[in-house]
N, C-alpha and C positions, 0 to 999 in steps of 0.2 A: 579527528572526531571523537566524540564522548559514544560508545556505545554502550546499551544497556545488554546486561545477558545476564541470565542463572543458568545454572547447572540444572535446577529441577525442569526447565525444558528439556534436556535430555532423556527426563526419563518416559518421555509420551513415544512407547516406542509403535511401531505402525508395521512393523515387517522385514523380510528379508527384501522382500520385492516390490515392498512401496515405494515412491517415487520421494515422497516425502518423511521421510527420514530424519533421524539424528545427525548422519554424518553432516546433512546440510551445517550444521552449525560448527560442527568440527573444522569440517573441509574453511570455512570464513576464517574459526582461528585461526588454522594455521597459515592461511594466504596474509592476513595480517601480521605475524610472526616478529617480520623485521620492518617493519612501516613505522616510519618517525610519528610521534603525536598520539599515539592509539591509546587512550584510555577507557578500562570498562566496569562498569557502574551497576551495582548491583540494587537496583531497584527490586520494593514492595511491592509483593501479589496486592491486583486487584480486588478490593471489599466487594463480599456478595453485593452490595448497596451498588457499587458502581457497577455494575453488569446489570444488574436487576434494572437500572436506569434505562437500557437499552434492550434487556431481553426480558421475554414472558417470565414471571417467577415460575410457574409451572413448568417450564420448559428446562430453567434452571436446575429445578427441584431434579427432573427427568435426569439432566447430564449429569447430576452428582449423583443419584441413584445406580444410573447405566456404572460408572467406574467403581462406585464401593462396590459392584457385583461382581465386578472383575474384565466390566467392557466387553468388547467384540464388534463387528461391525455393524456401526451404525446405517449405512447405508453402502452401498457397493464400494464406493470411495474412500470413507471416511470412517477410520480405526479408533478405537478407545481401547485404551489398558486401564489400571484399576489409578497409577499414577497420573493417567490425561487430564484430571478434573485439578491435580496442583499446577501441572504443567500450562495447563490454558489460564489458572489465575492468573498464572506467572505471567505468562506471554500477553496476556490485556493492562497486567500492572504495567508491565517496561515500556508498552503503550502510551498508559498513562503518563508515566515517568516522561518520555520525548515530550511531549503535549508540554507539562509541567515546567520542564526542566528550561525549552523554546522558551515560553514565557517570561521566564523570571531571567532571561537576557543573555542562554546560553546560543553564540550565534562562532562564522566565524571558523575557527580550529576545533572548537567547542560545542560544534551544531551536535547533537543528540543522533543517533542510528538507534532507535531498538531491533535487535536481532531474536527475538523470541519465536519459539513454535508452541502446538501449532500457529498455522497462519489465520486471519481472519474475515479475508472481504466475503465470502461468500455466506457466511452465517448469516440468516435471518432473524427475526423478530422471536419464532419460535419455532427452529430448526438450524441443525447441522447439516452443511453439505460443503461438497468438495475440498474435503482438508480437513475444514473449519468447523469451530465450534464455538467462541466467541468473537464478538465483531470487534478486532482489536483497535481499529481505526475509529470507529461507533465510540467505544467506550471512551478511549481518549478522549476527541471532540464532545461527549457529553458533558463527562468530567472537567472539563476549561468551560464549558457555556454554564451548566453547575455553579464550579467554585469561583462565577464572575470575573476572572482571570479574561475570558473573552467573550464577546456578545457574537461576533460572527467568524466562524472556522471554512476554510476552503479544503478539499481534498481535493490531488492528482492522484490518480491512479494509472501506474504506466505499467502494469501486470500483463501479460499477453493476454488471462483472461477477464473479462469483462465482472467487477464487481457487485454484479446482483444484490445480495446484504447490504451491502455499504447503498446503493442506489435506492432501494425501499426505504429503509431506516428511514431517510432521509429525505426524500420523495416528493412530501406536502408540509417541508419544513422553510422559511425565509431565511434561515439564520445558520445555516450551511448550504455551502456550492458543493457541489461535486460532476467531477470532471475525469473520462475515463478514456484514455489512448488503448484499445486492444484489439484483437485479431476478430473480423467478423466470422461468423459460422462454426465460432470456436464453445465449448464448455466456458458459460452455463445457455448460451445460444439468447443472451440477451445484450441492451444497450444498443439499441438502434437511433439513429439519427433524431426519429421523431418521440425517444423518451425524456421530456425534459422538461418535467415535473408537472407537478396538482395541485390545483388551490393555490393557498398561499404560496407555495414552493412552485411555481409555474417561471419557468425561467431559469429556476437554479439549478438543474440538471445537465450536462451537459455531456455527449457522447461521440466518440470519433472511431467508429467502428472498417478499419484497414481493413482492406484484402493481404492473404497470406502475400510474402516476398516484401512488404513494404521493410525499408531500412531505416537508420535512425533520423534520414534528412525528414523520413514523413512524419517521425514523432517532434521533430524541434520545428516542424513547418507547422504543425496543430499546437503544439506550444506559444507559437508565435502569435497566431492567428489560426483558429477564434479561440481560443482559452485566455491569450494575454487580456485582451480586450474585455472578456468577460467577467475574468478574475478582479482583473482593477476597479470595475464596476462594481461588484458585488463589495468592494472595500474591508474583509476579512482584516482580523488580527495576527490570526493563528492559520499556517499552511501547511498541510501536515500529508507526504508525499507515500501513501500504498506503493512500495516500491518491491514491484516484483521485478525478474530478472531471465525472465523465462520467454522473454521475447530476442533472447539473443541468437545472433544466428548457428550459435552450435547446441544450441540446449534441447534434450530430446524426443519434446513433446509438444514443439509449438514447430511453425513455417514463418517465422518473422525472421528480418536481417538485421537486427540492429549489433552492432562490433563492443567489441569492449570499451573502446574508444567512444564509440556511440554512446555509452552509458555518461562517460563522463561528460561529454558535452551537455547529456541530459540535465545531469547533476547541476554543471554553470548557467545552465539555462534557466530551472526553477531555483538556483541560490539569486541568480540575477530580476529575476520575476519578484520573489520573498522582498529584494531590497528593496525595489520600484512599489511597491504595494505598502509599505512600512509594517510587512508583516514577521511575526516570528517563526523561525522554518526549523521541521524535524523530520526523519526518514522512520518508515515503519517493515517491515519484512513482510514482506508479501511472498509469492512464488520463486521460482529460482530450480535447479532440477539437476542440471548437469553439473558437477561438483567444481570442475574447475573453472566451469565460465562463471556460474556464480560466485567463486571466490576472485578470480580476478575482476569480478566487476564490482564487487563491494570496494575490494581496495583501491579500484578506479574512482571512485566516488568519493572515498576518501583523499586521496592523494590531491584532487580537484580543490577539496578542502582545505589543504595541507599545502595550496599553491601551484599546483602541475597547472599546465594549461593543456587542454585537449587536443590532440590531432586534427585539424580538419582534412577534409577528402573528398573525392569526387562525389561519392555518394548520391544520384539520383531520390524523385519520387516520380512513380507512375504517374500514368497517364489514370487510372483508375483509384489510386490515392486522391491523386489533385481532386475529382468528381468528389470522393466524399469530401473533401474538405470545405468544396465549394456548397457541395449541401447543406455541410454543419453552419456553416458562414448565413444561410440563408435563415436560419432561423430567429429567435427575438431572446437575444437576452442579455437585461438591461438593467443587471445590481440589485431588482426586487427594491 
């Protein structure tokens, strides 16, 4: 895979004892180290223009004021140093960049990963929460509806938690889906069965909110059905996957089960979706905590790219999974 990274996300540092951290991106390199195919691409910070697309200029104005003063916490969660205002260009540019990069026919060996921090589903319209601070996913998919590149953008989001920002943004729009696999009763305590969407955007919403213990059969079973069905509906050019990694079952702030293994099935799952849809597919960095499972589960997803084929395994889903699924199933939605 082609992954984007800079260095100047390094330097959004957040703590000794933040969860979210530098090494996250460290610990990736080095799990890639010796993995055939790995190239990484140093894609341009996002233009004020392109954020400002997705987020309040005031709020904007707000985030760059907060670091030239030297940052602090924004909110209980969510850190700023005087460097987080490069670092978040950074991290919505290498956004942009996947988006970009997908379209013009990087697919393949070559599928795009941006790996920037911070992360960004949970940004709003005009606010910082949970991590984030631009909606990196957000910017991307403007940036391709924008630069005519695409008329209609899909997002998966298989983060453990539920992408709030990314789900408003987007909300009472026709011209992106978004689609969210995460832990019910989890941080930010939304994305319920019946949010799926406003107005014009009534339909393109779509939420699969698990009970803790669910493993990865429940995420390729929601993959399958309803998201397949829905996605190919909605007829998207562009699918651009919020890939967080924090739904694994050793990572140390969620109760999901999904295996390393699990991850890469996920991976063939939405490269095989992307195909069937004749859409262009990118991965974007989402969550991820425990250093080693996220590092082996990137290079799981790489390697899938690179031709591994997945493990399968007995792997169940509940009896309480199935129920949501069958709820999500029951709803309407029909490509807008």
């Amino acid at each position: 895979m082609n992954f984007g990274y800079r260095e100047t996300c390094l330097e959004h540092e957040t703590g000794p004892r933040h969860p979210e951290s530098p090494d996250r991106l460290r610990a990736i390199r080095r799990g890639l180290t010796d993995a055939r195919g790995v190239r990484y691409v140093d894609a341009e910070s996002a233009s004020r223009e392109q954020v400002t697309a997705i987020h309040d200029e005031g709020y904007v104005d707000d985030v760059e004021s907060f670091c030239a003063d030297g940052g602090g916490n924004w909110d209980g969660d969510t850190v700023a140093v005087s460097n987080t205002w490069e670092a978040a260009l950074a991290s919505a540019g290498l956004a942009e960049w996947t988006a970009r990069s997908a379209l013009a026919g990087a697919d393949g060996r070559d599928t795009p990963f941006s790996i920037g921090r911070p992360p960004g589903h949970h940004a709003v319209a005009d606010d910082a929460m949970g991590f984030c601070f631009f909606n990196n996913a957000a910017v991307a998919t403007q940036s391709a509806i924008d630069s005519g590149d695409a008329k209609r953008v899909a997002i998966i989001d298989w983060d453990v938690h539920h992408g709030n920002g990314t789900q408003d943004l987007f909300y009472n729009r026709s011209d992106v889906f978004y689609a969210s696999i995460h832990e019910d009763d989890l941080y930010p305590e939304t994305g319920q069965v019946a949010e799926t969407g406003t107005g014009p955007g009534e339909g393109t919403t779509l939420n699969v909110p698990f009970p803790p213990g669910t493993t990865h059969k429940g995420f390729l079973t929601a993959l399958d059905d309803p998201i397949r069905p829905a996605l190919l509906a909605f007829d998207p050019e562009l699918l651009l996957i919020s890939a967080g990694f924090d739904a694994h079952e050793h990572d140390p702030i969620s109760r999901m089960r999904v295996s390393t293994e699990g991850y890469g099935r996920l991976a063939a799952s939405v490269r095989d979706l992307a195909l069937d849809a004749d859409a262009a597919l990118g991965f974007i960095l989402e969550g991820g905590y425990g250093l080693e499972t996220l590092s082996d589960s990137i290079r799981m997803v790489h390697e899938v790219f690179d031709g591994y084929q997945p493990v399968s395994d007995d792997a169940g889903i509940s009896d309480d999974a199935e129920a949501i699924l069958e709820t999500v199933r029951e709803q309407d939605f029909d490509g807008v």
